[in-house]
N, C-alpha and C positions, 0 to 999 in steps of 0.2 A: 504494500500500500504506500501511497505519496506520505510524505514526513515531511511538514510544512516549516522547516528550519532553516536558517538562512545558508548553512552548508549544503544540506542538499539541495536547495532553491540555484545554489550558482553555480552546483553539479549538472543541475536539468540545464540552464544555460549553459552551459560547456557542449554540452550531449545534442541540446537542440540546435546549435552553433554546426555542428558537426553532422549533421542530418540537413539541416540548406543546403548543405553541398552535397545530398546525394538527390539529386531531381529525378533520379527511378529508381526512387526508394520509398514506399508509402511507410512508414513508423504511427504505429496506432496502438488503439489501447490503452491500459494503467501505464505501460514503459515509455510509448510515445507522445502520448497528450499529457503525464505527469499529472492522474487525476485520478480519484475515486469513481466507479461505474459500478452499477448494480448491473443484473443480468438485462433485464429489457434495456438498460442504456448501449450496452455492449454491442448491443443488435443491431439499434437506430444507428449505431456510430460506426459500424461496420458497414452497413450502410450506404451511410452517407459517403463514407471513404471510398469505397466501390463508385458510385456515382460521379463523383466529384475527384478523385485521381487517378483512380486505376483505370475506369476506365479512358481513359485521356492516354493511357498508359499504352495499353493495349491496341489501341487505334494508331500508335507512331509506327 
C-alpha cells in the first residue's frame, strides 16, 4: 500500500520521473499511480488505461 511520507512521496517522484521516459510503457495500478484502489476501482482504472494508452499503443 502507498505510505504517504515524505521519503517515499520523493521515491514515487524518482520512479514517476523514470517512467516519462518510457512512452510504451503503461505503469498502472497501486505501483504506478502511487495510490490506494479497492477492487471495483482496479477495474475502472484498468480500464480507462486500456482506453486511453494502450490502446494508442497498439495502433502505432
Amino acid at each position: 500500500y502507498p505510505v504517504n511520507t515524505a521519503e517515499d512521496k520523493a521515491l514515487y517522484q524518482k520512479y514517476a520521473a523514470k517512467a516519462n521516459a518510457e512512452p510504451k510503457v503503461v505503469f498502472g495500478g497501486r505501483l504506478g499511480t502511487y495510490a490506494y484502489y479497492d477492487m471495483h476501482n482496479v477495474i475502472g482504472s484498468a480500464l480507462n488505461a486500456y482506453e486511453h494508452h494502450v490502446a494508442a499503443l497498439l495502433a502505432d
